[in-house]
PyMOL commands that place a pseudoatom at each C-alpha (Angstrom):
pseudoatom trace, name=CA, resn=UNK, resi=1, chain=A, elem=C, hetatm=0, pos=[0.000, 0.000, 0.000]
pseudoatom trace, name=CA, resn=UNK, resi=2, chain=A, elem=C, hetatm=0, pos=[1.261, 3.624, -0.643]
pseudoatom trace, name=CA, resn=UNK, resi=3, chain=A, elem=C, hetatm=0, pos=[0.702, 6.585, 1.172]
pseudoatom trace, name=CA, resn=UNK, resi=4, chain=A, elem=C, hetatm=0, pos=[-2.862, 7.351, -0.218]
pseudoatom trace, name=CA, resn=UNK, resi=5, chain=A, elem=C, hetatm=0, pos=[-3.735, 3.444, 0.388]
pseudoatom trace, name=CA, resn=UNK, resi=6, chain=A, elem=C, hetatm=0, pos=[-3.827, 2.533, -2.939]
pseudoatom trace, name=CA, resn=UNK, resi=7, chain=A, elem=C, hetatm=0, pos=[-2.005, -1.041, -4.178]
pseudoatom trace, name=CA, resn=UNK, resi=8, chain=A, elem=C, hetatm=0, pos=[2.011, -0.345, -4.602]
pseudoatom trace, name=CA, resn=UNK, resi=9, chain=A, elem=C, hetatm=0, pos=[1.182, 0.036, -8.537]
pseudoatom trace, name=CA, resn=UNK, resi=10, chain=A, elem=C, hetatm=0, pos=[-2.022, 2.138, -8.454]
pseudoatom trace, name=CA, resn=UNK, resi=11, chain=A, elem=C, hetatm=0, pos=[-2.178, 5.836, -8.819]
pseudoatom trace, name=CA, resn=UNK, resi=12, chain=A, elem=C, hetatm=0, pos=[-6.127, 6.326, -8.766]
pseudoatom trace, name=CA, resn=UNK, resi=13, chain=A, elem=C, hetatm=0, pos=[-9.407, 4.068, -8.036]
pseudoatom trace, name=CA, resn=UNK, resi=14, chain=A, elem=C, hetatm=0, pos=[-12.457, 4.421, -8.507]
pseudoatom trace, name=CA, resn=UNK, resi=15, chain=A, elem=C, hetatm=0, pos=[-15.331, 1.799, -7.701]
pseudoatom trace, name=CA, resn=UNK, resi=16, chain=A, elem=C, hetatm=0, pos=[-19.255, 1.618, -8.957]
pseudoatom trace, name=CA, resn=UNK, resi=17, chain=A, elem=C, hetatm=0, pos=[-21.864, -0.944, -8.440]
pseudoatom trace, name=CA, resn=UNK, resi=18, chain=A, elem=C, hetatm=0, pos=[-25.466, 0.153, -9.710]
pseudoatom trace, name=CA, resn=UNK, resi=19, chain=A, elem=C, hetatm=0, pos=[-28.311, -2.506, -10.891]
pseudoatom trace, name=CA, resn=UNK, resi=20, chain=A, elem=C, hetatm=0, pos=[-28.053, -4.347, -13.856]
pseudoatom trace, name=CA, resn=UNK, resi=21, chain=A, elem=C, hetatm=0, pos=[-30.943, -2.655, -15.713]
pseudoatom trace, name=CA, resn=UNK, resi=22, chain=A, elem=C, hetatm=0, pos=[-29.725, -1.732, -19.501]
pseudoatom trace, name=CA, resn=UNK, resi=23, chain=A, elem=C, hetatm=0, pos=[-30.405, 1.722, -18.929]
pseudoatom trace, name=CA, resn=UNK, resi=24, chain=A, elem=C, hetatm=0, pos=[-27.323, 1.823, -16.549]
pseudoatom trace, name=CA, resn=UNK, resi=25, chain=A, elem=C, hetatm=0, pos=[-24.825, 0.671, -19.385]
pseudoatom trace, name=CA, resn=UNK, resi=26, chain=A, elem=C, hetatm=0, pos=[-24.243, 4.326, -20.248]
pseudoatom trace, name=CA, resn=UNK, resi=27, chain=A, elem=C, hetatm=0, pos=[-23.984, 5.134, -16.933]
pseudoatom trace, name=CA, resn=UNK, resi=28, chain=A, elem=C, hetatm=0, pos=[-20.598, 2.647, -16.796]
pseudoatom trace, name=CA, resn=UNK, resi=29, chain=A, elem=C, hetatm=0, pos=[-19.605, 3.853, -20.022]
pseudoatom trace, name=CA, resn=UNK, resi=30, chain=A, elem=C, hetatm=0, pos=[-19.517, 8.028, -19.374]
pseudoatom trace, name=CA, resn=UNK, resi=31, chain=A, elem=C, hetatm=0, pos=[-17.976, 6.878, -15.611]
pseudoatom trace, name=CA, resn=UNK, resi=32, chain=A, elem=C, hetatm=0, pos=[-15.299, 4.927, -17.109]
pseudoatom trace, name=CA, resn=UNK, resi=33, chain=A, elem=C, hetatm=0, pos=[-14.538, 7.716, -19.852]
pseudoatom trace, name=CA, resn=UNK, resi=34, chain=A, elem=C, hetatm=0, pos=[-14.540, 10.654, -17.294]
pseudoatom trace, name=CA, resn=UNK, resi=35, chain=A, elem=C, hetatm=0, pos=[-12.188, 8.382, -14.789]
pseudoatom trace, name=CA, resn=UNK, resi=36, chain=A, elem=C, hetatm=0, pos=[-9.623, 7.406, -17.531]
pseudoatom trace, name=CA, resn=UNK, resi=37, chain=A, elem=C, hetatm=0, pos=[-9.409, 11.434, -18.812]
pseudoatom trace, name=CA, resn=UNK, resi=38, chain=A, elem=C, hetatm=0, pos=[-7.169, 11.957, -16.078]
pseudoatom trace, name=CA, resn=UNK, resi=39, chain=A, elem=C, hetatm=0, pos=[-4.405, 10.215, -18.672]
pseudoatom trace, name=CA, resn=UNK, resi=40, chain=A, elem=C, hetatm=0, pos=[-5.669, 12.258, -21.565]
pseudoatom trace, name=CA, resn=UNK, resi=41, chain=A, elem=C, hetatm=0, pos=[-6.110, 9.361, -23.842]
pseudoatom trace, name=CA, resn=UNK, resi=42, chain=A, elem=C, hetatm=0, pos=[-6.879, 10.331, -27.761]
pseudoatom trace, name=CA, resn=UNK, resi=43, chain=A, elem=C, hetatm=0, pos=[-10.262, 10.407, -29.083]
pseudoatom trace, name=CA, resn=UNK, resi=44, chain=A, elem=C, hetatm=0, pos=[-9.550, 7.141, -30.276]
pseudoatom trace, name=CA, resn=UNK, resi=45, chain=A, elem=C, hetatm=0, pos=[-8.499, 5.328, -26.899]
pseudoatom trace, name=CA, resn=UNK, resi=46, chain=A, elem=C, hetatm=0, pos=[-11.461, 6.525, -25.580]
pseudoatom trace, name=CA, resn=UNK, resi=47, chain=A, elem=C, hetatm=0, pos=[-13.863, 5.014, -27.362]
pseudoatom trace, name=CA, resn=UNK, resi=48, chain=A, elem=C, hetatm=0, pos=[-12.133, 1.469, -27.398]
pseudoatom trace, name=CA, resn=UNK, resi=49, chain=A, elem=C, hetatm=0, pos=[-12.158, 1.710, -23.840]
pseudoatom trace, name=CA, resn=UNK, resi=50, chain=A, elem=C, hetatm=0, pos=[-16.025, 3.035, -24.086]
pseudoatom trace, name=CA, resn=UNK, resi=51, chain=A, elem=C, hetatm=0, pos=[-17.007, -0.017, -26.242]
pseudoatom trace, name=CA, resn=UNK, resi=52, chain=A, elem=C, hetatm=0, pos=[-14.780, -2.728, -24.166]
pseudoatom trace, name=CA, resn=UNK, resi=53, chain=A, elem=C, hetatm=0, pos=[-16.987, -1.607, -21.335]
pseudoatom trace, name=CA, resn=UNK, resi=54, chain=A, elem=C, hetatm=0, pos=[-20.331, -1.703, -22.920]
pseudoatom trace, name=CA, resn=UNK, resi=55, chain=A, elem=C, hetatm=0, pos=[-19.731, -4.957, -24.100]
pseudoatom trace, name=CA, resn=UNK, resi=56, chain=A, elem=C, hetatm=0, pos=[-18.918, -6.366, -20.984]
pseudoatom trace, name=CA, resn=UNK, resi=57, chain=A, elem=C, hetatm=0, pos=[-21.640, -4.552, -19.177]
pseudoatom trace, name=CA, resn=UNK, resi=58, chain=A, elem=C, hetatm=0, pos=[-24.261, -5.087, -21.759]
pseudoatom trace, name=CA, resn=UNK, resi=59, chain=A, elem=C, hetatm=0, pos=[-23.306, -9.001, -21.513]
pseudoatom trace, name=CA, resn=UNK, resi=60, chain=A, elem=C, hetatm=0, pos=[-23.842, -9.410, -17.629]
pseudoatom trace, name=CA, resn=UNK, resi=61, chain=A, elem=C, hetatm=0, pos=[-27.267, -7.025, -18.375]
pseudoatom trace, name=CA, resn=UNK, resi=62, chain=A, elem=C, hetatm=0, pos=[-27.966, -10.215, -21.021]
pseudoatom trace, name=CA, resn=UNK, resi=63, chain=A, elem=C, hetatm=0, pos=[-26.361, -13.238, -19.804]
pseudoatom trace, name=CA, resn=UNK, resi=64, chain=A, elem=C, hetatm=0, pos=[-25.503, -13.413, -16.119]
pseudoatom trace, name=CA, resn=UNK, resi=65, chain=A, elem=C, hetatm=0, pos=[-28.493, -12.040, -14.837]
pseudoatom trace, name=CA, resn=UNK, resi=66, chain=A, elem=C, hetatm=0, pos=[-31.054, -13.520, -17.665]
pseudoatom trace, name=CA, resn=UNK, resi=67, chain=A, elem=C, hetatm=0, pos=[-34.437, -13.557, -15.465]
pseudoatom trace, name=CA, resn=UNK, resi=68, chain=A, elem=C, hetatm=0, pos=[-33.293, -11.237, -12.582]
pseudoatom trace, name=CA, resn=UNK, resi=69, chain=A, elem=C, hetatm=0, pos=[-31.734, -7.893, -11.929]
pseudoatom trace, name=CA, resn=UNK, resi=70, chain=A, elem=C, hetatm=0, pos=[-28.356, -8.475, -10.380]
pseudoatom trace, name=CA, resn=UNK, resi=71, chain=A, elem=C, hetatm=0, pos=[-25.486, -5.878, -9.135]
pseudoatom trace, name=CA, resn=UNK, resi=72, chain=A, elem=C, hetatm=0, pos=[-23.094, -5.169, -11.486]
pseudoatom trace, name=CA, resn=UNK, resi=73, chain=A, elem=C, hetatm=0, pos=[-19.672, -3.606, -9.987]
pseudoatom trace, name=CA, resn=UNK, resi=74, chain=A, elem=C, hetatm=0, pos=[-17.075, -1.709, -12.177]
pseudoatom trace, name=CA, resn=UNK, resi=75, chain=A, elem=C, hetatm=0, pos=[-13.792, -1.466, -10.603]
pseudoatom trace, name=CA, resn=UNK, resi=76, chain=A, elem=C, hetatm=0, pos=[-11.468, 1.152, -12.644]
pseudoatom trace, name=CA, resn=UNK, resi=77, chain=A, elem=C, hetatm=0, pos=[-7.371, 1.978, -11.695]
pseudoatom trace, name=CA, resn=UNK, resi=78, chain=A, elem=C, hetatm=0, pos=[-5.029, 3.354, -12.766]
pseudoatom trace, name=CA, resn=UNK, resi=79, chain=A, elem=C, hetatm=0, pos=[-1.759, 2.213, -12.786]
pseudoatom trace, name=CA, resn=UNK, resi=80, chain=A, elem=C, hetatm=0, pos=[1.837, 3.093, -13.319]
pseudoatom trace, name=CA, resn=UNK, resi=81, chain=A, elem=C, hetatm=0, pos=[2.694, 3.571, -16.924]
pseudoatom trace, name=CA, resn=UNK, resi=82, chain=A, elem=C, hetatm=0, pos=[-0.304, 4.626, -18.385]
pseudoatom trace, name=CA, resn=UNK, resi=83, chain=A, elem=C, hetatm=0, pos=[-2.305, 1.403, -17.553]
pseudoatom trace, name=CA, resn=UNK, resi=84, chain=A, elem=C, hetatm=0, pos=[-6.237, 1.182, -17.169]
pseudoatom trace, name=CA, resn=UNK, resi=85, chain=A, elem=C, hetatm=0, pos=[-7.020, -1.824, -15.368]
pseudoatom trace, name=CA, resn=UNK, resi=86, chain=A, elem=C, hetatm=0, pos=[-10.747, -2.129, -15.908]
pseudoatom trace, name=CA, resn=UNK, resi=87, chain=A, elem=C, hetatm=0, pos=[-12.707, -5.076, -13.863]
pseudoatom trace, name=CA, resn=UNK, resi=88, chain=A, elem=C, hetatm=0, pos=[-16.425, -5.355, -14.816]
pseudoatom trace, name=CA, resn=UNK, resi=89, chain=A, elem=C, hetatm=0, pos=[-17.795, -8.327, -11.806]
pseudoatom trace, name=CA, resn=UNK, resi=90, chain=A, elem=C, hetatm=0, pos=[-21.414, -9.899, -11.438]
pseudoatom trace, name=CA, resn=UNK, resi=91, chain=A, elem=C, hetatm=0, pos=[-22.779, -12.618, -9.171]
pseudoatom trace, name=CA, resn=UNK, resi=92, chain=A, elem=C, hetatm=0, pos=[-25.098, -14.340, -11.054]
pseudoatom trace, name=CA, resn=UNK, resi=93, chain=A, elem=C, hetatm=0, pos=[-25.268, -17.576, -13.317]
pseudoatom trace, name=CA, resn=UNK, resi=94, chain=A, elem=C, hetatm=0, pos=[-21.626, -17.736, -14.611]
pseudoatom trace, name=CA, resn=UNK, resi=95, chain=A, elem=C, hetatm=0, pos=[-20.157, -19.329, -17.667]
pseudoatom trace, name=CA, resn=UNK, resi=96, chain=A, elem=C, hetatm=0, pos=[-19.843, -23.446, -17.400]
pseudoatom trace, name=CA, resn=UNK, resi=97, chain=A, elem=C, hetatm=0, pos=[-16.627, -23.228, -20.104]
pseudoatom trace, name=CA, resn=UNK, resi=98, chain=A, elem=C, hetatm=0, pos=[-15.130, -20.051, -20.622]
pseudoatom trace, name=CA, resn=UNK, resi=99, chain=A, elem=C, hetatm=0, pos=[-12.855, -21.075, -23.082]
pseudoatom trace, name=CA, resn=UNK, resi=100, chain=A, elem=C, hetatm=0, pos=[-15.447, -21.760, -25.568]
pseudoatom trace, name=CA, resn=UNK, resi=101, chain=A, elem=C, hetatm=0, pos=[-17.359, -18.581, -24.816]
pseudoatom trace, name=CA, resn=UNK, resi=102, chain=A, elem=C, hetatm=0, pos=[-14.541, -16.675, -25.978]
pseudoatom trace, name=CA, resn=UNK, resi=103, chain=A, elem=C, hetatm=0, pos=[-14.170, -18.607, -29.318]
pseudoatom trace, name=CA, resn=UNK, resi=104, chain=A, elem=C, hetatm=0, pos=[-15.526, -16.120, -31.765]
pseudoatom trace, name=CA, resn=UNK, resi=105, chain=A, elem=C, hetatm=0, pos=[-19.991, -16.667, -32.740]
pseudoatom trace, name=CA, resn=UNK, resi=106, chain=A, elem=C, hetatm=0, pos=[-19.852, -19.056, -29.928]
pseudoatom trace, name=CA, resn=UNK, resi=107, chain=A, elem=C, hetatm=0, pos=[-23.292, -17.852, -28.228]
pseudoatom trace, name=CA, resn=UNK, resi=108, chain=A, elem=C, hetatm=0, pos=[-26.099, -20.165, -25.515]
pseudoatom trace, name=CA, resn=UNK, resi=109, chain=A, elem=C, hetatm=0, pos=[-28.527, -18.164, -26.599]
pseudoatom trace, name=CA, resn=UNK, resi=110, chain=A, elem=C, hetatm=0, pos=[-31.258, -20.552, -27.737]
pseudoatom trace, name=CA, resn=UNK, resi=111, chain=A, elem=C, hetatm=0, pos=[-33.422, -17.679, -29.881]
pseudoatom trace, name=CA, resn=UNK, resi=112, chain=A, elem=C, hetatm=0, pos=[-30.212, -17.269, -31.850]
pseudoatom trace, name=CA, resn=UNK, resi=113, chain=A, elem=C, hetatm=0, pos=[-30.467, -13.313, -31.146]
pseudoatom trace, name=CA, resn=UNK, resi=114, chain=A, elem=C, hetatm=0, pos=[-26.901, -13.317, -29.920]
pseudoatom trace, name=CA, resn=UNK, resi=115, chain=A, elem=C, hetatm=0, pos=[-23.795, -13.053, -32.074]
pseudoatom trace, name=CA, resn=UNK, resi=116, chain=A, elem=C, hetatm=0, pos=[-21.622, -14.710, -29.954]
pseudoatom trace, name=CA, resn=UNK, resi=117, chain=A, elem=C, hetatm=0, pos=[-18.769, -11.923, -30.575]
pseudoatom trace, name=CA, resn=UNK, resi=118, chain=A, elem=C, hetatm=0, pos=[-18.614, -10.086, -26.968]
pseudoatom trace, name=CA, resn=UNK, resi=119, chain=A, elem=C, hetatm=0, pos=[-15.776, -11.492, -25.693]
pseudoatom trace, name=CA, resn=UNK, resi=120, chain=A, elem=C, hetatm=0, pos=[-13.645, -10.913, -28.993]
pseudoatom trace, name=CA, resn=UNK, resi=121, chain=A, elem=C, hetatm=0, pos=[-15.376, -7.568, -29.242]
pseudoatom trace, name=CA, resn=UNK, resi=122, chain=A, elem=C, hetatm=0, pos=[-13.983, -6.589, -25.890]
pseudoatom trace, name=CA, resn=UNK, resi=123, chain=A, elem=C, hetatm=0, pos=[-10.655, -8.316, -26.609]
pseudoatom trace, name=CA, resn=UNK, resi=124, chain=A, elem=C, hetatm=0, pos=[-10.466, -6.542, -29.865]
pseudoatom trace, name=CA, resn=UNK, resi=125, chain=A, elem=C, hetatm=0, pos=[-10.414, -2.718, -28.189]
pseudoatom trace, name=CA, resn=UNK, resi=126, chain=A, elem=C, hetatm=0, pos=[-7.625, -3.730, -25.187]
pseudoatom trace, name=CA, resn=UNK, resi=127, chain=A, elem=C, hetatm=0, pos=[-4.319, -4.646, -24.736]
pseudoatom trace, name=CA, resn=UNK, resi=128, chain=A, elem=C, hetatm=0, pos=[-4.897, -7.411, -22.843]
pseudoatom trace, name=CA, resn=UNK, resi=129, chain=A, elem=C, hetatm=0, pos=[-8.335, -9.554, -21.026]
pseudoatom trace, name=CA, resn=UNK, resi=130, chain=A, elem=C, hetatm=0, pos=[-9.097, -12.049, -18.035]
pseudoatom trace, name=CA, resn=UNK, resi=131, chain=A, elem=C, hetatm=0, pos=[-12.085, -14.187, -17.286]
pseudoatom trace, name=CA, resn=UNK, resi=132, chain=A, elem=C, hetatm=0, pos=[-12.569, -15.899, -14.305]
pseudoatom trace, name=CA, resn=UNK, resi=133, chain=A, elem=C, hetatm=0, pos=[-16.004, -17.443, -13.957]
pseudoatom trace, name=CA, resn=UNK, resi=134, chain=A, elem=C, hetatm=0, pos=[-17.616, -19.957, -11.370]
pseudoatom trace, name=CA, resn=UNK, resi=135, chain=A, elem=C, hetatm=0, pos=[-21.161, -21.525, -12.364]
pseudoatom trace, name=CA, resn=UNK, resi=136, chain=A, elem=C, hetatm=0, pos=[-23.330, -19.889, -10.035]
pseudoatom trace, name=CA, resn=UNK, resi=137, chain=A, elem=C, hetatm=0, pos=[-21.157, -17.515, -8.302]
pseudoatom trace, name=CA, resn=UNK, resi=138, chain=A, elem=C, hetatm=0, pos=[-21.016, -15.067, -11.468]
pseudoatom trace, name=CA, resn=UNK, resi=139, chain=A, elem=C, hetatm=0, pos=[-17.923, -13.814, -13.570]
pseudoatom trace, name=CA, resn=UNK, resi=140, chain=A, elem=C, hetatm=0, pos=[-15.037, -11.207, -13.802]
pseudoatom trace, name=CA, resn=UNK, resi=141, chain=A, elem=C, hetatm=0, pos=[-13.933, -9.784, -16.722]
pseudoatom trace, name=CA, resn=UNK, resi=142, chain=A, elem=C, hetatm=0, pos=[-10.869, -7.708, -16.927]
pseudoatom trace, name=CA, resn=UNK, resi=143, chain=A, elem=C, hetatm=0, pos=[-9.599, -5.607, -19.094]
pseudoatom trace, name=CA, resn=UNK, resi=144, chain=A, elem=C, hetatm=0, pos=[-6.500, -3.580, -19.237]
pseudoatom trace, name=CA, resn=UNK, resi=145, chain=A, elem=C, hetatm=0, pos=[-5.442, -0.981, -21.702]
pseudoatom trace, name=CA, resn=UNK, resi=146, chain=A, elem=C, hetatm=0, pos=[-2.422, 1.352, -22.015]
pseudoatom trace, name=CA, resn=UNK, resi=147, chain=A, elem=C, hetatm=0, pos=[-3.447, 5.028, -22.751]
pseudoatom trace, name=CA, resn=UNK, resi=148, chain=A, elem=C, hetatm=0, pos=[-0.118, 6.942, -23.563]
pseudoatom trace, name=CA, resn=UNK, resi=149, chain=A, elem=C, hetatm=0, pos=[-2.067, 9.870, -25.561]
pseudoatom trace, name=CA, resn=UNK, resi=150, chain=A, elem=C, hetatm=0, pos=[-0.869, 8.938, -29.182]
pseudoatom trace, name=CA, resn=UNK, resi=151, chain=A, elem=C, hetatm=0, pos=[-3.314, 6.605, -30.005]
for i in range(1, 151): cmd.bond("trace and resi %d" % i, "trace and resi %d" % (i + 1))
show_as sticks, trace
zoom trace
C-alpha cells in the first residue's frame, strides 16, 4: 500500500456498483470515460475503452443475470505507466466453459439473437483480457489498456 492506500502500482481508483438494468450501461460507459481522462487518452483510446466496457456490461445485463436484476460492480485503476485496469464483476449464473465462450460466434442463446462476438469484441479494443467465472457464483472480466495519448 502507498501513502494514499492505494495497491504499490495504483495511482487512482475508482469503484461503482449500480443494478443491472440496460439503462445503466451508459452510466458505466460516461464513468469509465470521465475516470480514464485523467491520462488524456486520444479520441480514439477513448472510445475502445467506451465499447470494451459496454460490451462487458451489456453481456452481464444479457447473460448473467437472464431472469433477474443483479449488481453489477465496475472497478477502474489506474496504474503506473499509463495502464487502465478495468474489472467489470457480477454474481449471477456464470459461464460453465469459458474457453469456448470466448471462441468467436460461440453464443447459448437458444433464440439465436446473440452473435456470440462479446468477448472478442472486448478483446479486440484492449491490450490485454481475463475471465474468471464460477457456475453460479457469477464472472469477472478484466480488461487492461495502455493510454499513452498517441493513439
Amino acid at each position: 500500500m502507498n501513502k494514499r492506500g492505494l495497491a504499490a502500482n495504483t495511482q487512482n481508483e475508482l469503484k461503482l456498483s449500480f443494478p443491472s438494468l440496460s439503462v445503466n450501461e451508459s452510466i458505466a460507459r460516461s464513468a469509465v470515460a470521465v475516470f480514464c481522462a485523467q491520462l488524456n487518452p486520444t479520441v480514439h483510446e477513448l472510445a475502445d475503452v467506451k465499447c470494451a466496457v459496454s460490451e462487458a456490461v451489456t453481456n452481464c445485463i444479457v447473460h448473467a443475470y437472464r431472469d433477474c436484476i443483479g449488481i453489477i460492480t465496475l472497478n477502474l485503476r489506474i496504474c503506473t505507466g499509463g495502464w487502465l485496469r478495468i474489472e467489470i464483476r457480477d454474481r449471477g449464473c456464470g459461464i460453465p466453459d469459458v474457453a469456448a465462450a470466448r471462441v468467436p460466434l460461440y453464443t447459448t442463446d437458444p433464440e439465436g439473437e446473440r452473435s456470440g462476438m462479446g468477448f472478442a469484441v472486448m478483446e479486440s479494443f484492449t491490450d490485454r483480457m481475463r475471465v474468471k467465472s464460477k457456475v453460479g457464483a457469477g464472472t469477472t472480466v478484466t480488461l487492461f489498456k495502455r493510454l499513452d495519448g498517441r493513439g
